[in-house]
Each structure stands twice: as C-alpha cells, then as structure tokens.
Backbone as CSV, one residue per row, in Angstrom:
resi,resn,N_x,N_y,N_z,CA_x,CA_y,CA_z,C_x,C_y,C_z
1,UNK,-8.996,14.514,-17.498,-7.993,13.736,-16.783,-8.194,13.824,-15.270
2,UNK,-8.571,15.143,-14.785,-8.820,15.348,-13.378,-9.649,14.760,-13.195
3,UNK,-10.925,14.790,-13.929,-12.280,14.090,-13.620,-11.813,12.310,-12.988
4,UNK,-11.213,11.461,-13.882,-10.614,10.124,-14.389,-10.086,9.894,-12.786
5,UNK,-9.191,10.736,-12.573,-8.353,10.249,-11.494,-9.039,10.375,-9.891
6,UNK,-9.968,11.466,-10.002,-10.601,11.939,-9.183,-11.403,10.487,-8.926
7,UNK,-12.505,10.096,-9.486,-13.417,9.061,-9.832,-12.334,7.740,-9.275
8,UNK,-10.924,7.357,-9.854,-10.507,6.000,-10.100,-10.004,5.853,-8.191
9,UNK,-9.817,7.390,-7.717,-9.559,7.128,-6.117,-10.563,6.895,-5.096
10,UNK,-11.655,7.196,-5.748,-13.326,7.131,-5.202,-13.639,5.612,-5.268
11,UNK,-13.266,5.271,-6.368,-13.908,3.653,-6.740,-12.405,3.388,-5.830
12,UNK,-11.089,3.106,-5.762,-10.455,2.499,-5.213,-10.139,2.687,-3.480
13,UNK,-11.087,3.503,-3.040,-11.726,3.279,-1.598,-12.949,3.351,-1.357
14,UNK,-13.484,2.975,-2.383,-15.086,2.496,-2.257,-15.793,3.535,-1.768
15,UNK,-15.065,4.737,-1.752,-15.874,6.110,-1.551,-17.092,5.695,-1.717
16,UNK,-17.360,5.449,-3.481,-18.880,5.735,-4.039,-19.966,5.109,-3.354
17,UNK,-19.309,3.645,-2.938,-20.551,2.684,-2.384,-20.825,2.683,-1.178
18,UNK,-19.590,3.277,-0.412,-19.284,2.912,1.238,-20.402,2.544,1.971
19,UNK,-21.528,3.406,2.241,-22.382,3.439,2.720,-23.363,1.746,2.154
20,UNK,-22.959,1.329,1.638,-23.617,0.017,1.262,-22.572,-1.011,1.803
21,UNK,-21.654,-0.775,2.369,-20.616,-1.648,3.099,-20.917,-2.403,3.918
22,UNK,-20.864,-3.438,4.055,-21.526,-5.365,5.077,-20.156,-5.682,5.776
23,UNK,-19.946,-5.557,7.238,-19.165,-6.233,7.809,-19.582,-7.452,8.589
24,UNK,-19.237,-8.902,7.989,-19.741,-10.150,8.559,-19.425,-9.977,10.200
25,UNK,-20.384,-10.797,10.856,-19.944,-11.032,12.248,-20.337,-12.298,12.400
26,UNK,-19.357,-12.536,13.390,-19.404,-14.144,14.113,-20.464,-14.534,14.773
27,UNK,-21.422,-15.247,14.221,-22.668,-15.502,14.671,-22.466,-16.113,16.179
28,UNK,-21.696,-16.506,16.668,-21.196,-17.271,17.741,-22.283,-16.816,18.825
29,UNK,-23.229,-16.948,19.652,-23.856,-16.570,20.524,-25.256,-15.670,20.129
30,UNK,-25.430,-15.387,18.985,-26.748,-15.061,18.518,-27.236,-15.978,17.508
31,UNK,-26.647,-16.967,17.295,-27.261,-17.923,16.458,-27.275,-19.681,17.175
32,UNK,-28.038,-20.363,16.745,-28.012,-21.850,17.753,-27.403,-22.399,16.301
33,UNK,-26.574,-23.396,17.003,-25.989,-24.398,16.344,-26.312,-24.423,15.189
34,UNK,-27.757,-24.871,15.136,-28.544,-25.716,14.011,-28.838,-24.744,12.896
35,UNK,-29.103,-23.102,13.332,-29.477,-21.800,12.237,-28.160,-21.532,11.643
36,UNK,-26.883,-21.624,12.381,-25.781,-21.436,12.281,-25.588,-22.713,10.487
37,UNK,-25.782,-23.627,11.019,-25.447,-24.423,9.670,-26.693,-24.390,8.707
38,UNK,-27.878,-24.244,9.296,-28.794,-23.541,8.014,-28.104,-22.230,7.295
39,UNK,-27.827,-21.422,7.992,-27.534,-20.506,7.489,-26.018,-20.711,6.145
40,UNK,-25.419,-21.591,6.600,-23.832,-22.111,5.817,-23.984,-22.783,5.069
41,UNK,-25.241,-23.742,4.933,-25.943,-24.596,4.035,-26.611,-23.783,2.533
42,UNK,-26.745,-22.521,2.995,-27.395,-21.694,2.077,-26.001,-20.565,1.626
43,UNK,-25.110,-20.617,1.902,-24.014,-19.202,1.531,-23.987,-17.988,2.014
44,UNK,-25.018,-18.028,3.200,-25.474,-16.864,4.106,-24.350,-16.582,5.042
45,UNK,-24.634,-15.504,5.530,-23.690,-15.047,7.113,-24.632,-13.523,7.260
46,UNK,-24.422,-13.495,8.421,-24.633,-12.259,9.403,-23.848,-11.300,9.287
47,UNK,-24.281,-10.017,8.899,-23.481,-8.965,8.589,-24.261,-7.778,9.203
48,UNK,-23.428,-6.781,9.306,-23.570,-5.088,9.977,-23.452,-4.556,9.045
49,UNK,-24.438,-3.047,8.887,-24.305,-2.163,7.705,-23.894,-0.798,8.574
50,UNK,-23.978,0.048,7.666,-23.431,1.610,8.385,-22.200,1.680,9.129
51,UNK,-21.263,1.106,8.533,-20.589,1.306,8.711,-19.015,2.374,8.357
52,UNK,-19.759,3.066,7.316,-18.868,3.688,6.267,-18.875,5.139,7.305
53,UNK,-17.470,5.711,7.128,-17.293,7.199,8.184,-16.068,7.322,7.063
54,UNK,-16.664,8.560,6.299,-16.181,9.838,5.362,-14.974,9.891,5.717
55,UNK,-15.092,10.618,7.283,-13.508,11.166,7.733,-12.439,10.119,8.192
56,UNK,-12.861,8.982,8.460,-12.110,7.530,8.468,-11.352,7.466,6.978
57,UNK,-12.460,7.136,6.103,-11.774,6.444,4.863,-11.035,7.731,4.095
58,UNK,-11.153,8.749,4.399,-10.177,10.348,3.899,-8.893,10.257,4.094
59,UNK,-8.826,9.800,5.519,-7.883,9.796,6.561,-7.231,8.387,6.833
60,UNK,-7.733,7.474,6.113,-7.207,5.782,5.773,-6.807,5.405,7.749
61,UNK,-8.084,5.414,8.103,-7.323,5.409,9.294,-8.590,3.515,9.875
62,UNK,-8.807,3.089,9.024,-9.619,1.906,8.672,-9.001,0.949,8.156
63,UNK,-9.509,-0.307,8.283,-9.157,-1.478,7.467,-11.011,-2.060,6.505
64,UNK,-11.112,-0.909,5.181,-11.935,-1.167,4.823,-12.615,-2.356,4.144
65,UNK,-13.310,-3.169,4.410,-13.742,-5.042,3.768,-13.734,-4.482,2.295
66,UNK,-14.036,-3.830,1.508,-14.627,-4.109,0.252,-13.255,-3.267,-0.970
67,UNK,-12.582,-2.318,-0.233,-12.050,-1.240,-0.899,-10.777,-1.902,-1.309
68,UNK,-10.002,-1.031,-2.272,-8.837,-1.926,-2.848,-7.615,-1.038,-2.365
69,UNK,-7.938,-0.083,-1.619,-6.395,0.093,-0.830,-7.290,0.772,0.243
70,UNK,-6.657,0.794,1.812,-7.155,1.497,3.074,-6.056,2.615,3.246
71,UNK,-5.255,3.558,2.378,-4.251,4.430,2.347,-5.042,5.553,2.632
72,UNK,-6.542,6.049,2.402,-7.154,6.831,1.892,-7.014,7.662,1.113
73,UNK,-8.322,9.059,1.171,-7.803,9.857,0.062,-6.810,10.548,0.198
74,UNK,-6.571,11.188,1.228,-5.021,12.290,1.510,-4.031,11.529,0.891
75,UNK,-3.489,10.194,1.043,-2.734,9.745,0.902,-2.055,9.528,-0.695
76,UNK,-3.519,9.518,-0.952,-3.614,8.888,-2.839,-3.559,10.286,-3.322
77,UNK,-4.113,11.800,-2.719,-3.553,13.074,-3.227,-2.256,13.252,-3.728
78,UNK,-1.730,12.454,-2.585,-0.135,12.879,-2.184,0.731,12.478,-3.306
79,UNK,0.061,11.088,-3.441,0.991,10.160,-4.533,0.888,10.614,-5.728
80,UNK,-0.441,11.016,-6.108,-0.620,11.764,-7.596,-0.283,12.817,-7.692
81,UNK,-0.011,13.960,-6.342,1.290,15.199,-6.822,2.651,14.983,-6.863
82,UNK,3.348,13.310,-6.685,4.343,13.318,-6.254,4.983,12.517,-7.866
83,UNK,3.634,12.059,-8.293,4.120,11.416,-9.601,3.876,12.602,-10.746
84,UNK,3.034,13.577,-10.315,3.029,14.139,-11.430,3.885,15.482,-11.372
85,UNK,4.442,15.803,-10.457,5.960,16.826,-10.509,7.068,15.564,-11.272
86,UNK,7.347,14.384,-10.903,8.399,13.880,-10.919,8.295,13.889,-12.709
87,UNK,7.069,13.405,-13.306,7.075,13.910,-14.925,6.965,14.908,-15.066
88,UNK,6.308,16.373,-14.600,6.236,17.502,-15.151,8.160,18.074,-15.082
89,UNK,9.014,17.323,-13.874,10.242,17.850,-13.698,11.683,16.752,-14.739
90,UNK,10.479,15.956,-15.200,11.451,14.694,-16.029,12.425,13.972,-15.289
91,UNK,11.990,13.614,-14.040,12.838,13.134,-12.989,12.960,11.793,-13.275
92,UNK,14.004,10.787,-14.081,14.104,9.869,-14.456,13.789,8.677,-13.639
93,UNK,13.268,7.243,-13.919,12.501,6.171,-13.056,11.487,5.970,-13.408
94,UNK,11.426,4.190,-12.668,10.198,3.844,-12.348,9.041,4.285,-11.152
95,UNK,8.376,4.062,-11.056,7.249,3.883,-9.659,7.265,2.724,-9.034
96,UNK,7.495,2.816,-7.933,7.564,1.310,-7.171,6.305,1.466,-5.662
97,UNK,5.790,0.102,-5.145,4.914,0.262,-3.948,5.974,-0.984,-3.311
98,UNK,6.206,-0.889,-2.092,6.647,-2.283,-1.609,5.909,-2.731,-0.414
99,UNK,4.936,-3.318,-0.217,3.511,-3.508,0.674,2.515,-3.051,0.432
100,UNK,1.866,-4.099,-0.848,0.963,-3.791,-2.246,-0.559,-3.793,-1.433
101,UNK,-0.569,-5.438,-0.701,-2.529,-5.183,0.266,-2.860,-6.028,-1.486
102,UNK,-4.215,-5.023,-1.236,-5.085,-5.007,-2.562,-4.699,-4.860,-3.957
103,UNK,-3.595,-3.983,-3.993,-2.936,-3.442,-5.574,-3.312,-1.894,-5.406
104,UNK,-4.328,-1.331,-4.999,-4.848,0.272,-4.921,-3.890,0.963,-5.211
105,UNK,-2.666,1.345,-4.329,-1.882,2.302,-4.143,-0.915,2.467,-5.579
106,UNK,-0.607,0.573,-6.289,-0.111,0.572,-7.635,-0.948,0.456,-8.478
107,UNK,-2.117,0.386,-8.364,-3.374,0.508,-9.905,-3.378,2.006,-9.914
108,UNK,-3.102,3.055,-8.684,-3.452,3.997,-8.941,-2.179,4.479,-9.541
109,UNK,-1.186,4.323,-9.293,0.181,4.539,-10.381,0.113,4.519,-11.338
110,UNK,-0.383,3.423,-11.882,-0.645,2.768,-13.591,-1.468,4.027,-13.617
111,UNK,-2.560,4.394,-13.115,-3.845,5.165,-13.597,-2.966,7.001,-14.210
112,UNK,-2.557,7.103,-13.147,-1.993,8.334,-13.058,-0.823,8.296,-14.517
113,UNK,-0.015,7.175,-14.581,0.627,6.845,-16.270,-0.592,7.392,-17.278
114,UNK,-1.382,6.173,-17.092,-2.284,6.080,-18.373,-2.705,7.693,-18.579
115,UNK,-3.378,8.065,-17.356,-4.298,9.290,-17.905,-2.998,11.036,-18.589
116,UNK,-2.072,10.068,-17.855,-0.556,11.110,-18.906,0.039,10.651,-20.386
117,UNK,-0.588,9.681,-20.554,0.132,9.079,-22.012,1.663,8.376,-21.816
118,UNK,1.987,8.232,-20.642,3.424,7.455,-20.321,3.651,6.371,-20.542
119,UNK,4.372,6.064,-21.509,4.330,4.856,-21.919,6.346,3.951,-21.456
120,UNK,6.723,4.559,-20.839,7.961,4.483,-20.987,8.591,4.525,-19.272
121,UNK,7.585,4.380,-18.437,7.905,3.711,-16.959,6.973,2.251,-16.575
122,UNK,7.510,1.879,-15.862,7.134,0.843,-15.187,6.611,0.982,-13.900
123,UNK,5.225,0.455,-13.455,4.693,0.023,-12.146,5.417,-1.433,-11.677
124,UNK,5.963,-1.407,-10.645,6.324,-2.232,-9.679,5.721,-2.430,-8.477
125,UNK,4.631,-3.931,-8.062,4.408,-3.731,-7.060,5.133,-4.818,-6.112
126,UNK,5.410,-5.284,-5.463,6.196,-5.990,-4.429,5.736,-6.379,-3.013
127,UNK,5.446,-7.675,-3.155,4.637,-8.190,-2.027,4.958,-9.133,-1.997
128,UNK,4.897,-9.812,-0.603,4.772,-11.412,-0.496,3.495,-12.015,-0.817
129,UNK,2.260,-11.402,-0.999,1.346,-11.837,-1.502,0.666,-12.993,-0.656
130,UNK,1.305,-12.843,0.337,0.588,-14.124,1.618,0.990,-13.249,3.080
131,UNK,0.739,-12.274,3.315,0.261,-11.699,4.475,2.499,-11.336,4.638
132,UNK,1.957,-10.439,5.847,3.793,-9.957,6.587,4.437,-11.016,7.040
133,UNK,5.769,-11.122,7.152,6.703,-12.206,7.648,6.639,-12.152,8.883
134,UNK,6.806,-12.934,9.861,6.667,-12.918,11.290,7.971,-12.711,11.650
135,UNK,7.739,-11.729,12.970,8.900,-11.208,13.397,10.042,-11.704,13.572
136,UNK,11.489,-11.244,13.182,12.612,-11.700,13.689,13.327,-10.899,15.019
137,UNK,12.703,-11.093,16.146,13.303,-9.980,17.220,14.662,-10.179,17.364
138,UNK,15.079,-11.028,17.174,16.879,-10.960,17.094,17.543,-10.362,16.683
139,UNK,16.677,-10.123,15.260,18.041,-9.129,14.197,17.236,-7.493,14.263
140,UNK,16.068,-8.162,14.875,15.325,-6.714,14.787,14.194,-6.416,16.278
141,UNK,15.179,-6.079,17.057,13.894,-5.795,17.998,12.874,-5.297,18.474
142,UNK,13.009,-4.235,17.253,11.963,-3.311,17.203,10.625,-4.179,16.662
143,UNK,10.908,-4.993,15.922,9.200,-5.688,15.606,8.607,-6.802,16.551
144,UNK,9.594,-7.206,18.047,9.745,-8.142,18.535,7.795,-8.289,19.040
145,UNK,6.932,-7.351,19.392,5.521,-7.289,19.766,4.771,-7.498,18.423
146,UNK,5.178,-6.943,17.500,4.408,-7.722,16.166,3.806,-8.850,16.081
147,UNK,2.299,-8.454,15.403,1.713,-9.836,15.207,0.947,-9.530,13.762
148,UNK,0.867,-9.092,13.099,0.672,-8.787,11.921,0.500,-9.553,10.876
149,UNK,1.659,-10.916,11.111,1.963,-12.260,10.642,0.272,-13.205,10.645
150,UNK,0.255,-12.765,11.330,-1.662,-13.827,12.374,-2.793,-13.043,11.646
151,UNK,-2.574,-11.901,10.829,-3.864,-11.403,10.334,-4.315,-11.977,8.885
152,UNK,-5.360,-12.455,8.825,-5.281,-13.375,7.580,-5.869,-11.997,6.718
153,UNK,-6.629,-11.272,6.985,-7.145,-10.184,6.012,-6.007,-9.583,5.573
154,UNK,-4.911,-9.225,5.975,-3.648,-8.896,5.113,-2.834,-9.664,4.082
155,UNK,-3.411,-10.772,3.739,-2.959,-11.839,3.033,-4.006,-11.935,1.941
156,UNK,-3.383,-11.534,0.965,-3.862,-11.202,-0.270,-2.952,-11.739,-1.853
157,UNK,-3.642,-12.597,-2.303,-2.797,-13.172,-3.320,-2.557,-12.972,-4.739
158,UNK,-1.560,-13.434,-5.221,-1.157,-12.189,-6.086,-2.164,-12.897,-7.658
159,UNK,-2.716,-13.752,-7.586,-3.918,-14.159,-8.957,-5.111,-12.873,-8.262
160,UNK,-5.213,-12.662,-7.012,-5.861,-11.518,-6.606,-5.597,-10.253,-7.073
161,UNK,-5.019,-10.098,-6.614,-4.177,-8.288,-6.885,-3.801,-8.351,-8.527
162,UNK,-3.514,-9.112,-9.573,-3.890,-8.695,-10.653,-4.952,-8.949,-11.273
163,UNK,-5.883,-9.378,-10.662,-7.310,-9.368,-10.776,-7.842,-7.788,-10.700
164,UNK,-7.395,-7.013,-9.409,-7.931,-6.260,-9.347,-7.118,-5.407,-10.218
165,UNK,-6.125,-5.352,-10.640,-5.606,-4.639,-11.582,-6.747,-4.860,-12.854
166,UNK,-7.130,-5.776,-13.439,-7.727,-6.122,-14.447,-8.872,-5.540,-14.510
167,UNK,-9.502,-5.480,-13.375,-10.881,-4.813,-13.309,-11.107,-3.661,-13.880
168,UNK,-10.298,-2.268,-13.321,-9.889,-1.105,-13.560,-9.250,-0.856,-15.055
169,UNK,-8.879,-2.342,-15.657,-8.269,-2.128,-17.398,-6.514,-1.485,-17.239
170,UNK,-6.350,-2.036,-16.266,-4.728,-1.535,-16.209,-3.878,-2.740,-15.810
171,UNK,-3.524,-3.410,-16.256,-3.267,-4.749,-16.010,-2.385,-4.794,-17.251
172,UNK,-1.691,-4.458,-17.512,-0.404,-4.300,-18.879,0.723,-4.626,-18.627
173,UNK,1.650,-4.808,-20.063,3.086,-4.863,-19.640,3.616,-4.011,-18.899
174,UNK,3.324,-2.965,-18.828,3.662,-1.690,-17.843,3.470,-1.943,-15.964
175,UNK,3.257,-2.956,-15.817,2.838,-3.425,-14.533,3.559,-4.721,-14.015
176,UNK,4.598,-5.054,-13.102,5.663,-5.940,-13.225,5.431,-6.169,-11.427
177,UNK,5.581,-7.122,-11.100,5.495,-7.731,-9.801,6.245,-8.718,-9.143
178,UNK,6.788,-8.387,-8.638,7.904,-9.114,-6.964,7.428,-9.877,-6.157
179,UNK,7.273,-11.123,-6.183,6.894,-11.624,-5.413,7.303,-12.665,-4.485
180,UNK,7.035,-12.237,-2.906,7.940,-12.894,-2.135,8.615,-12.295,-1.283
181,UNK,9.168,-12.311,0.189,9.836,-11.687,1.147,10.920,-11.004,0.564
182,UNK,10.845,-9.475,0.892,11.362,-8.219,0.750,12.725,-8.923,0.522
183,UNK,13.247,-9.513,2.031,14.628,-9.714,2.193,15.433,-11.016,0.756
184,UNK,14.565,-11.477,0.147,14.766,-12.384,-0.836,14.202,-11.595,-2.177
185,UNK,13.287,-10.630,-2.182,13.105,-10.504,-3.567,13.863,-8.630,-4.158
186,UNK,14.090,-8.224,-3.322,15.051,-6.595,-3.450,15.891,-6.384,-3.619
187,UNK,16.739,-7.635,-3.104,18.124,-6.924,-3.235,18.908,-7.557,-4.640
188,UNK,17.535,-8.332,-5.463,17.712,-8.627,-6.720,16.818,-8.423,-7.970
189,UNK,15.974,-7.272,-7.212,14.959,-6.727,-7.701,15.717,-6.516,-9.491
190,UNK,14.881,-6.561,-10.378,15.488,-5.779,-11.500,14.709,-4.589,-11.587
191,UNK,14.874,-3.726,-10.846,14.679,-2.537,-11.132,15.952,-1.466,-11.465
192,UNK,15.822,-0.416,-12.117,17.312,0.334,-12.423,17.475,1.195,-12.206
193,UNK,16.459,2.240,-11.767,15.866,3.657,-11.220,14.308,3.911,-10.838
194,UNK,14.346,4.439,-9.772,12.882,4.654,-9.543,12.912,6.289,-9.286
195,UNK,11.370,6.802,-9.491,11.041,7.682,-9.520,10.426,8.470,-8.109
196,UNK,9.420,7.309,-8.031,8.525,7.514,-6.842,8.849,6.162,-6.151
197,UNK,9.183,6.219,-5.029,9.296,4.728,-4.203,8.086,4.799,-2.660
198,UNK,7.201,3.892,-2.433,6.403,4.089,-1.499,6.705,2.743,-0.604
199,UNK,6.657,3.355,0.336,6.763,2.296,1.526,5.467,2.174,2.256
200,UNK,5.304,0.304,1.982,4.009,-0.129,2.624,4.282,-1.174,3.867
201,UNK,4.986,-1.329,4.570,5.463,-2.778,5.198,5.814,-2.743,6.429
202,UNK,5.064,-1.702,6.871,4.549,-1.710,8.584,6.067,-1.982,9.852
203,UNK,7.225,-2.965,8.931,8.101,-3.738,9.940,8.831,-2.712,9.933
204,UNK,9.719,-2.986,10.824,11.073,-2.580,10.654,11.974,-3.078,10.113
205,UNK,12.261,-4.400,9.898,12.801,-5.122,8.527,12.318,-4.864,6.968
206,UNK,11.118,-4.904,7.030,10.039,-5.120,6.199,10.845,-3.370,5.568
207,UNK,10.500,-2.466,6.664,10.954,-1.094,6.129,12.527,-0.901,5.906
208,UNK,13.362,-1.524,6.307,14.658,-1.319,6.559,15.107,-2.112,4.820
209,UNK,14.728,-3.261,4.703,14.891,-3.617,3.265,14.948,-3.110,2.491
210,UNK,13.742,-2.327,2.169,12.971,-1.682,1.039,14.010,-0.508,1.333
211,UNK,14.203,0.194,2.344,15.299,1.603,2.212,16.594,0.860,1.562
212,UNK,17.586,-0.142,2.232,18.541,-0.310,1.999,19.195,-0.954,0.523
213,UNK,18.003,-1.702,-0.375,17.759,-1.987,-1.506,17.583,-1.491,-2.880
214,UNK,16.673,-0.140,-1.918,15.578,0.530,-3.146,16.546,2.015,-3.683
215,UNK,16.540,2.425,-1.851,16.415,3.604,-1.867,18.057,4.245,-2.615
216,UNK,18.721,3.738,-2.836,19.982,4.207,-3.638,19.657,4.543,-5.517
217,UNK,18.159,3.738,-5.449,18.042,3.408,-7.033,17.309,4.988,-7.248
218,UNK,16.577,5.630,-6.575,15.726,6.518,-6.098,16.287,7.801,-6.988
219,UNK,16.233,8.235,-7.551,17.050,9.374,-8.777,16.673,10.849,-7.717
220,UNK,17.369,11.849,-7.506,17.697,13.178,-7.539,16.515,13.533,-7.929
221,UNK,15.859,14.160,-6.861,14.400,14.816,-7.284,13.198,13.880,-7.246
222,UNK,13.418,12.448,-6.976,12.533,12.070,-6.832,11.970,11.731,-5.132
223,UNK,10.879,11.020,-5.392,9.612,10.857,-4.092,9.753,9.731,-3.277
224,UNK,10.402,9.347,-2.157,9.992,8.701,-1.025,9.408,8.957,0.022
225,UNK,8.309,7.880,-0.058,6.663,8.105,0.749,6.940,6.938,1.708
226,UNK,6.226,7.396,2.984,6.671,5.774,4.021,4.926,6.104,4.175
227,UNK,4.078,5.096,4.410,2.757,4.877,5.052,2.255,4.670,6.168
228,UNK,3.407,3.965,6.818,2.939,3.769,8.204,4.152,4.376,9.188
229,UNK,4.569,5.300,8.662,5.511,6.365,9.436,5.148,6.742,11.042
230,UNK,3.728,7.615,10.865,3.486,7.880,11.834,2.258,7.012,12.749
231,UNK,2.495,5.762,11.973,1.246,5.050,12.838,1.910,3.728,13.493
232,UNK,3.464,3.345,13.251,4.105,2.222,13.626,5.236,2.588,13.953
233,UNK,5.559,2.726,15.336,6.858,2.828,15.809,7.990,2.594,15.288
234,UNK,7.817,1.122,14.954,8.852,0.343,14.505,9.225,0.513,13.388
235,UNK,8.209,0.652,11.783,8.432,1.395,11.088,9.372,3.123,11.125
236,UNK,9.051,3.929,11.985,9.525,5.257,11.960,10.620,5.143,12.205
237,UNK,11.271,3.990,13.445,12.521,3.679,14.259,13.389,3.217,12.561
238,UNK,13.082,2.640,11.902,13.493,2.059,10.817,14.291,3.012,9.931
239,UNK,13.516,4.317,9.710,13.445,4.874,8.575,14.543,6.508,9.248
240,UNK,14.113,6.292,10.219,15.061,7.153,11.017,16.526,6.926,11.492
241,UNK,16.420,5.443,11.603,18.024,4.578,12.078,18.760,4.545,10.224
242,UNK,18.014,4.822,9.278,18.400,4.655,8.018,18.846,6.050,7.496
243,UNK,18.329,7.456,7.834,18.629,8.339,7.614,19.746,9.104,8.247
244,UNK,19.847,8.416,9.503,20.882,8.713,10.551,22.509,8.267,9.832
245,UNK,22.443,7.339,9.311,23.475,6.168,8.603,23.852,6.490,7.459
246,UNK,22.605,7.284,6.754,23.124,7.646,5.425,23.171,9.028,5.178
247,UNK,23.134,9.951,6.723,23.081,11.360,6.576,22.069,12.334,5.999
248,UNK,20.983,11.905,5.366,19.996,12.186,4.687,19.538,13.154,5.492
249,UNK,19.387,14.477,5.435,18.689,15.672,5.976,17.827,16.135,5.366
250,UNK,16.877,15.641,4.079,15.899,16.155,3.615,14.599,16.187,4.458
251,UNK,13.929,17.479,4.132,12.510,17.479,5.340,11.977,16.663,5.378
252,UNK,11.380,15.810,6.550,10.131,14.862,6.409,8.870,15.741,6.469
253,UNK,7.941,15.774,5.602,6.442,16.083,5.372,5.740,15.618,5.443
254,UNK,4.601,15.565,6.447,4.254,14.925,6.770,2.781,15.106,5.865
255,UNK,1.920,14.152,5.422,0.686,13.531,4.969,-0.377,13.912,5.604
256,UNK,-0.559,12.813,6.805,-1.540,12.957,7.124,-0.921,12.288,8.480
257,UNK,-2.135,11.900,9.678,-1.342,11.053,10.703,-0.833,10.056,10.516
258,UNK,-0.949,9.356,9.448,0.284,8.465,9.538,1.168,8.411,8.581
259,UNK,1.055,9.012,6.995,1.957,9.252,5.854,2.882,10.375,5.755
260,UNK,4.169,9.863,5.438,5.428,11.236,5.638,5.974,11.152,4.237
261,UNK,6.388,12.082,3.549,7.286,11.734,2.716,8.177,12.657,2.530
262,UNK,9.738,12.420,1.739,10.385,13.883,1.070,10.680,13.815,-0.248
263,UNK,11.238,14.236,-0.837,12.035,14.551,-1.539,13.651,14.581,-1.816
264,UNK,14.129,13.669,-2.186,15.367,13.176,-2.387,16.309,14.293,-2.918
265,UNK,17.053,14.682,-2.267,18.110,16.336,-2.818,19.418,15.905,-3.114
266,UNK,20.305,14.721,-2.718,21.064,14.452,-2.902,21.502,13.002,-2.365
C-alpha cells in the first residue's frame, strides 16, 4: 500500500519523468515569419528542456506543464496523514478539494480510499473548471490586484480533469464533482459531512466561500488544509478574518511555505 501511494504521488507530479519536461517558447524573434508557419504547418513548436528542480517540485513551489497537481510532495504527505488518522480515528465524512487545477490533489484522495478498501466516502472535487473568477474588489478588497482570472493555464476543464481521473483507474461513483463558481455551487453543495476539507482557491472570496459553506459540515476531529495560506495574502487575510468571527483557536501548522492546516477541536 505504501509502495502504491508512494509511486501514485511520483506519477502525479511527474516526479518520475521530470527531467524529460518541454517548456514551449514563443518563437517570436528567433524564428522568421515564414519558419514560424513551417513550423505550425507541421504541429511543431520550440521548446526548452531541463527544466525539472527536485527541490521546486517537493516544495510545489512551480507551475509544472505536464504534472497533474503543482501542490508538491510535502503537501500530498500531508494530505495522506490527514486522511489516514481521520479513518484510523473513524472521524465521520467525506473528502472534499475546492480548487481542483488538474484533479491531482482529488485523484490522490480517491487513491488513498482505494488503497484502504473504503468504500463508503465520497471524493468531492469543486471547480469552476474554466480558470478563477475575476475579482470583485467591492465586496472584497483584498483580491482587488488579482489577475489570476487572465491565466489561461489555470483553466482546466472538467471532460479534462475526469480524464485524468480515468487514467490513474479512479474515476468511480465514489468521485462526485461541483461545477461552477464557489459562490453559486456551495452553499448548495450536497454534501452532509466532510472529513478532510482542502482549500485550493488562491481568493479571498474564492477562500471565504469554501470556509463559510463547507467549513460547519467539517466533523470534530477532522482536517482543514488551506494551500495557498502562506503564499497569498489575500487568501491568509480570508481565513484569518474567518477564524476571528468564528472564534476558532485551533493551531495553525504549518506544511510547508505555503500549506497550513489544523485540526478541527470544536
């Protein structure tokens, strides 16, 4: 089982291949016009190799082209001790991700089920499945510099992401998906308890949702993980203006530089 999970976090940051990793570049100024459309005529492009760094993709501190989540490995440690106390302690719930990307962070949920024999939770992943909502600085001013909205590589669609579920052979009824802006698809989520809840959604709306929605469903003893805690202001401002409100004094633990999570006590 260790072996399984070990391996399924390797393949889901492309650990194994990295070093064979192609980042295209914009031929714009090393190519003339005319090679430029030879080259497009044929399905070609210009790409960089060597680009793969160990302590980058460990440390998810990358936006890797080929890999199916950029959380790295610390991160994906974290999640697989956090799911597997919450069954070794029978801490009732589902698993939820809310800022899915690729699917990685919830294929590796499913994985961590399967290789336990769990047949009796649900993976939830929850995305808009077409990149982050563009900022509302009015209701939220903390995301008012956000541009996140403009990155098309974060826009990932959801015939995608259960694709890549499919690949890996985890693509089951056990795997249920939200799709569509946080603020429209949570606060009618059918979910009824969660176990492990992970926060992927960079905003401060984006994060403020997912707390004010989710986090009541969240059972006694179980795991809330934020991802971009310590790498997005606006995120941390979020999660902190939420704990302030709801009194929550459980430790934040921190991950890695940018993943925090605790443990829900009451």
């Amino acid at each position: 089982m260790n072996l399984y999970l070990d391996l399924l976090k390797r393949c889901l940051t492309n650990w194994i291949y990295g070093e064979h990793e192609m980042i295209p570049v914009v031929p714009d100024g090393l190519l003339t016009p005319e090679q430029i459309a030879r080259f497009d005529a044929h399905g070609l492009c210009l790409a960089k190799t060597g680009t793969f760094d160990p302590e980058q993709r460990r440390e998810g501190r990358e936006w890797p082209p080929y890999a199916h989540t950029m959380i790295g490995l610390k991160r994906l440690d974290n999640l697989q001790a956090c799911i597997e106390d919450v069954l070794a302690q029978g801490v009732p719930g589902d698993l939820m991700e809310t800022g899915v990307w690729r699917g990685g962070a919830v294929i590796f949920m499913r994985g961590v089920l399967r290789a336990y024999g769990v047949s009796d939770r649900i993976v939830w992943a929850a995305d808009s499945f077409a990149g982050l909502p563009p900022p509302d600085p009015e209701r939220y001013p903390a995301d008012r510099e956000q541009t996140l909205h403009t990155t098309p590589f974060l826009a990932v669609s959801l015939a995608q992401g259960q694709a890549n579920f499919a690949r890996y052979g985890l693509l089951d009824e056990q795997v249920r998906f939200l799709q569509g802006w946080f603020k429209d698809t949570l606060p009618r989520a059918p979910v009824e308890r969660l176990a492990v809840l992970r926060l992927d959604g960079d905003l401060y709306e984006s994060t403020m949702d997912a707390l004010m929605h989710l986090y009541p469903k969240l059972s006694l003893g179980g795991y809330l993980i934020v991802d971009d805690y310590g790498a997005v202001p606006a995120c941390r401002e979020a999660v902190q203006d939420y704990r302030q409100t709801h009194a929550i004094r459980d430790e934040i633990v921190p991950i890695d530089w940018g993943g925090v999570y605790w443990r829900r006590s009451r």
